[in-house]
C-alpha positions as CSV (number, residue, x, y, z in Angstrom):
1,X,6.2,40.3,-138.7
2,X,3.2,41.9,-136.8
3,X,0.3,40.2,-135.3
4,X,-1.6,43.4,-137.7
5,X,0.3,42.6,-140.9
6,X,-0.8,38.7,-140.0
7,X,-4.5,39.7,-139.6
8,X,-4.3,42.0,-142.8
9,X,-3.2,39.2,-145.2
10,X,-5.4,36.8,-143.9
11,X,-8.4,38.9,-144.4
12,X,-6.8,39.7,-148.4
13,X,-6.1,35.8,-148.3
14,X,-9.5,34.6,-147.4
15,X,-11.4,37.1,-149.4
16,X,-9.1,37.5,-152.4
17,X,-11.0,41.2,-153.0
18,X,-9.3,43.8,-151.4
19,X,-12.5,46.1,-151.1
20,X,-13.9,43.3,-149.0
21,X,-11.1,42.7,-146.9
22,X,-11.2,46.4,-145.8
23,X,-14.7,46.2,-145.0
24,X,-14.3,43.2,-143.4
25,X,-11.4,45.0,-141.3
26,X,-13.2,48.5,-141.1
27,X,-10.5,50.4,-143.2
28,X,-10.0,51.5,-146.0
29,X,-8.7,50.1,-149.0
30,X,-5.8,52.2,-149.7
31,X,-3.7,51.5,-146.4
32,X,-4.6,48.1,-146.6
33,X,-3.0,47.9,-149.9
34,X,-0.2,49.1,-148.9
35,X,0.6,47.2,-145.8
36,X,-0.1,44.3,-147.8
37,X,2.8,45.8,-150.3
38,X,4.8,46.4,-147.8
39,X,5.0,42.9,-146.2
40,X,5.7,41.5,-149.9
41,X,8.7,43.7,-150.2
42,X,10.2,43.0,-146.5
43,X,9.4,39.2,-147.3
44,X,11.1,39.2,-150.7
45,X,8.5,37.4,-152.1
46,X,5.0,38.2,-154.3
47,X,2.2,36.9,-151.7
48,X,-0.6,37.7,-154.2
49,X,-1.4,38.1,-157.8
50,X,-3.0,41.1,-159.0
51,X,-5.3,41.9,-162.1
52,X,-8.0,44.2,-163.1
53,X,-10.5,41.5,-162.9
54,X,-9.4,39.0,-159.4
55,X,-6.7,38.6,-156.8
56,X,-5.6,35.1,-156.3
57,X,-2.7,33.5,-153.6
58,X,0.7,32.8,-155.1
59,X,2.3,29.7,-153.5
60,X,4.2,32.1,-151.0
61,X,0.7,33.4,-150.1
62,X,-0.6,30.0,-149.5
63,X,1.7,28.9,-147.1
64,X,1.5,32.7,-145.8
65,X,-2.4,31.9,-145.2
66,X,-1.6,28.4,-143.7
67,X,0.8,29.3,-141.1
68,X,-0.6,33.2,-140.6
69,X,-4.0,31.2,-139.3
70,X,-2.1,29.1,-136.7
71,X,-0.1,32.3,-135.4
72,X,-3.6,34.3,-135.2
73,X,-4.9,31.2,-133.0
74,X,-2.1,30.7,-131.2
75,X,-2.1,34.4,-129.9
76,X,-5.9,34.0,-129.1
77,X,-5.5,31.0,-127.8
78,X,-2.9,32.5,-125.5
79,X,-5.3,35.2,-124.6
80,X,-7.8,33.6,-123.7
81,X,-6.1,30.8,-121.3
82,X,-4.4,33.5,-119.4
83,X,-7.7,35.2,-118.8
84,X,-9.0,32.1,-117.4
85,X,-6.3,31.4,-115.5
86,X,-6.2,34.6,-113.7
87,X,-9.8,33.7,-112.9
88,X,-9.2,30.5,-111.5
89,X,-6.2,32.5,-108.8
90,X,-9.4,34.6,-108.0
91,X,-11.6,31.5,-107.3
92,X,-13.5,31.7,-110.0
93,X,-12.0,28.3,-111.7
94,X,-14.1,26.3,-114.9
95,X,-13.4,24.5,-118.0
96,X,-14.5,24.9,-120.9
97,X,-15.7,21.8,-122.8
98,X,-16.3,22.0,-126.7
99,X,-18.9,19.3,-128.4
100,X,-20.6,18.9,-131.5
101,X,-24.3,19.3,-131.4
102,X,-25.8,16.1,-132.0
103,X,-22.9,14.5,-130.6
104,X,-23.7,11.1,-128.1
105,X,-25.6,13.0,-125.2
106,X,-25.2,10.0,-123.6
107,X,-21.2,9.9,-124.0
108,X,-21.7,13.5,-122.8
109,X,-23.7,12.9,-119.7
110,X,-21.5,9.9,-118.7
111,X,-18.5,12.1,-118.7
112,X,-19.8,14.8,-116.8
113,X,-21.1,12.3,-113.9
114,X,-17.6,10.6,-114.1
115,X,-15.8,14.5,-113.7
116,X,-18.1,15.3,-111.3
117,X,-16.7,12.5,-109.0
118,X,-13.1,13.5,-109.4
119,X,-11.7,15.6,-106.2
120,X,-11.3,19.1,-106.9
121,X,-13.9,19.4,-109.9
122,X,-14.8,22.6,-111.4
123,X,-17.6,24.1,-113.1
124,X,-17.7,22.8,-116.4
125,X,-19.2,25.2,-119.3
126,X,-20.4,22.7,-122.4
127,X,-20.3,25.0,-125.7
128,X,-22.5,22.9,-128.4
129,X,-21.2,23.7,-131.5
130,X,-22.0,23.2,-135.0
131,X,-20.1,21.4,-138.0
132,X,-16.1,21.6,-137.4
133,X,-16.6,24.8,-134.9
134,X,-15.3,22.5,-132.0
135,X,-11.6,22.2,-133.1
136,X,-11.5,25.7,-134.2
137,X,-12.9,26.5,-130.2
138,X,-10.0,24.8,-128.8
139,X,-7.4,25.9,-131.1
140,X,-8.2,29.4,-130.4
141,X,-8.3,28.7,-126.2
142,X,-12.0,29.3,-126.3
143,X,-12.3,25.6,-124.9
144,X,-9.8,23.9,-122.6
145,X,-10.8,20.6,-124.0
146,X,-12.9,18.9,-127.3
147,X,-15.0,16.0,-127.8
148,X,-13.2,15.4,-132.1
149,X,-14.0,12.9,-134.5
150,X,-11.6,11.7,-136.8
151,X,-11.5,11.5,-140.1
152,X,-13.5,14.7,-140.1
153,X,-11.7,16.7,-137.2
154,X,-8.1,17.6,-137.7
155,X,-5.7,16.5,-134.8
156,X,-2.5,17.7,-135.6
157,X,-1.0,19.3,-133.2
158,X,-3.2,18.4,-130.4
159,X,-3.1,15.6,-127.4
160,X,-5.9,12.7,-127.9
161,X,-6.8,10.0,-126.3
162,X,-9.2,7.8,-128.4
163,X,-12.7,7.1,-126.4
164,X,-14.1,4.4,-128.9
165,X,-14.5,3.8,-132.2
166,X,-18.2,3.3,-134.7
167,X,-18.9,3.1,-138.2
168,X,-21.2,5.3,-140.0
169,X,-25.0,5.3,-141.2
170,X,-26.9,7.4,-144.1
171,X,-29.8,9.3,-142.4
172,X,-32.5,9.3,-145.2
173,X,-36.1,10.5,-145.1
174,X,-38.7,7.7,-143.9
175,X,-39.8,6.0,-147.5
176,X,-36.9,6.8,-149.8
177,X,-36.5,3.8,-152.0
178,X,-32.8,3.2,-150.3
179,X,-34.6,3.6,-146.2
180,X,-35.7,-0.4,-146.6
181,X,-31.9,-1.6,-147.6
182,X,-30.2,-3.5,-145.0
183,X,-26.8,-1.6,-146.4
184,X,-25.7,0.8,-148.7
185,X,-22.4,1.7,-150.3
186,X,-21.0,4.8,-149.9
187,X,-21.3,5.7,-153.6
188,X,-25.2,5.5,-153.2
189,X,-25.6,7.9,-151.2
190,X,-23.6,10.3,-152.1
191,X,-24.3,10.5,-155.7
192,X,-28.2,11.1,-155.1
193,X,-29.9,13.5,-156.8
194,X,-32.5,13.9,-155.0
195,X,-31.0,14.2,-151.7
196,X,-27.8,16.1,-152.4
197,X,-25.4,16.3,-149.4
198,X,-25.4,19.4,-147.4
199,X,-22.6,21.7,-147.7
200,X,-19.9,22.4,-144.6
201,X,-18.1,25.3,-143.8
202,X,-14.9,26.1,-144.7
203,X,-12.2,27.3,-141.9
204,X,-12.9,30.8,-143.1
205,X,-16.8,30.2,-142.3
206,X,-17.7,30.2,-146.4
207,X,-19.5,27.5,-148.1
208,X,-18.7,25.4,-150.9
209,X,-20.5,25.7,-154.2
210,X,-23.3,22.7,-154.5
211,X,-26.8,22.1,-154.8
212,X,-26.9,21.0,-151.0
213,X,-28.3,23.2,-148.0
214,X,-25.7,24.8,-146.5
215,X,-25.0,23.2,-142.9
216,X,-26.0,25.6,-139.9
217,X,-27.3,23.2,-137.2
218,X,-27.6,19.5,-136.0
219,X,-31.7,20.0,-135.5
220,X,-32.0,22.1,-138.6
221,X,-30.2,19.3,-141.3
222,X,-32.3,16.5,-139.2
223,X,-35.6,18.4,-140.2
224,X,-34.3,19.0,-143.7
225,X,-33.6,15.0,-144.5
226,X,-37.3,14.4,-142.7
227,X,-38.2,16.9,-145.7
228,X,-36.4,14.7,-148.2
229,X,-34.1,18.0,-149.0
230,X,-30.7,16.0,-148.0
231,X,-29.2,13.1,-146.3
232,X,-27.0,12.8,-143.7
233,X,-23.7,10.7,-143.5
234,X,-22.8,10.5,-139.5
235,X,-21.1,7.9,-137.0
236,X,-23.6,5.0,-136.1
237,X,-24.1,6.5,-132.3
238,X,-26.3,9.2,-134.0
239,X,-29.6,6.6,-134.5
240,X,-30.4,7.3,-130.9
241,X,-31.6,10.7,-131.9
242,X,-33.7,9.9,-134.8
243,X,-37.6,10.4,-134.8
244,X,-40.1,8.2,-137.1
245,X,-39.2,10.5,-140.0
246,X,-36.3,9.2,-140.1
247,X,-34.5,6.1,-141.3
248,X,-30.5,4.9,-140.4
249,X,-28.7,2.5,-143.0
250,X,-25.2,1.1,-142.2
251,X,-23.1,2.4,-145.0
252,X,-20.3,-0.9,-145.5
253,X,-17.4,0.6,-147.1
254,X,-17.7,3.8,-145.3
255,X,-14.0,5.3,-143.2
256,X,-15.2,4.3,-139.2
257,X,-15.1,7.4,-136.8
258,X,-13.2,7.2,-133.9
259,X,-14.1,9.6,-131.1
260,X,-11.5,11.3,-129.0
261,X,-11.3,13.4,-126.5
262,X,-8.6,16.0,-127.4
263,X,-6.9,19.6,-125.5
264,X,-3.7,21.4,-126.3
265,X,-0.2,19.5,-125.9
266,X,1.5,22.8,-123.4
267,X,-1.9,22.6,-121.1
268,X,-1.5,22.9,-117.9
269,X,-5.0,22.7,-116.3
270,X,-5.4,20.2,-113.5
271,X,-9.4,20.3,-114.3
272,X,-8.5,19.7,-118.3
273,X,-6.0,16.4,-116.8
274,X,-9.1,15.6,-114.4
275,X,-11.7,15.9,-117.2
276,X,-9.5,13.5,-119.5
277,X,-8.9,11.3,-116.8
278,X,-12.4,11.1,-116.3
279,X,-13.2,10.1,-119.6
280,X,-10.9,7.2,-119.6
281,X,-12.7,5.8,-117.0
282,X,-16.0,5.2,-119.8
């Protein structure tokens, strides 16, 4: 199977509208058709069905669309490690270290003094991300290394080492009946009508139908609970970021986050071993 055929079905998978997907790809429909034929019939197997009114992913087509995203990463990734790596031979060495905006700055900044310490350190390029973007970074070598949070980041497949471990807060709008509670329960909070929870992106970048505001930025849903449009559920370390507007309230029965520090299991970067070493030392 090509790396093409690969990218072709994935676009077909994710939009499930062939017009789109050949827009998306800039080419036309009818050869994308085809190669999309053509992979069904050297597979043995129906990846989609097909109707006048919607496509839709058989189960061939969804484990097709699981395992077709990890190849397409995995050949980016591989990209663009050895383009960094053949900077590094020319002198020109960094790493690159993925973070969720809004993150602990104070986690952040600790790390980078402890790095900078460390014999040998490099330059190191901090990419602020927004919701979920950090793992995707890493798994497509964009970033060397990740600051993750699990539940919500997905580790499979990657090397961790846990940093520490907080439960989580609701972030409600200064004055909100539920802002004076010494605790709430999950189910209050996310059942409000009022302040309906923002919406995430999917790995494909599309939203989720829902009445909440679609998620594009730490800062922008911060302003948009102080506006009593949403509310935000995030790890306790978050409160240190909060103005006036704003109220934290320890949610009791909510999953705790544990922060890790996580980069791929092949890497070979002595500044990625450095960096992780470093952050042990917290």
């Amino acid at each position: 199977m090509e790396t093409r055929e690969l990218r072709y079905f994935v676009a077909v998978a994710e939009e499930l509208h062939f017009g789109r997907a050949a827009q998306r790809l800039g080419m036309a429909q009818p050869p994308l058709s085809r190669a999309i034929s053509q992979l069904e019939r050297r597979l043995g197997a129906a990846l989609l069905k097909r109707d006048s009114r919607s496509v839709t992913l058989t189960e061939a087509g969804a484990v097709l669309l699981h395992e077709g995203r990890a190849a397409l990463d995995a050949v980016e990734a591989a990209e663009h490690r050895a383009r960094r790596a053949a900077l590094a031979v020319t002198g020109h060495a960094s790493v690159v270290l993925a973070t969720k905006a809004g993150a602990s700055s104070e986690l952040l900044a600790k790390l980078l003094h402890a790095y900078g310490t460390e014999p040998g350190s490099v330059d190191v390029d901090v990419v602020l991300c927004g919701p979920g973007e950090q793992e995707r970074l890493l798994r497509t070598g964009r970033a060397d290394v990740a600051i993750l949070h699990h539940p919500f980041d997905n580790l499979t497949g990657l090397d961790t080492e846990e940093l520490f471990t907080e439960g989580q807060v609701a972030i409600l709008p200064a004055g909100h009946p539920l802002s004076t509670r010494e605790s709430v329960r999950l189910s209050e909070v996310t059942e409000l009508p009022d302040l309906p929870l923002p919406r995430w992106p999917a790995y494909d970048g599309t939203y989720p139908d829902g009445p909440g505001p679609e998620a594009q930025s730490h800062s922008q849903l911060l302003q948009l609970t102080a506006l009593g449009r949403t509310l935000l559920v995030v790890p306790d370390s978050a409160r240190s970021q909060l103005n006036d507007d704003l109220v934290a309230v320890p949610i009791v029965d909510a999953p705790d986050v544990t922060t890790v520090i996580a980069w791929p299991p092949h890497s070979r970067s002595r500044a990625v071993a450095d960096l992780v070493r470093a952050a042990l030392r917290l």
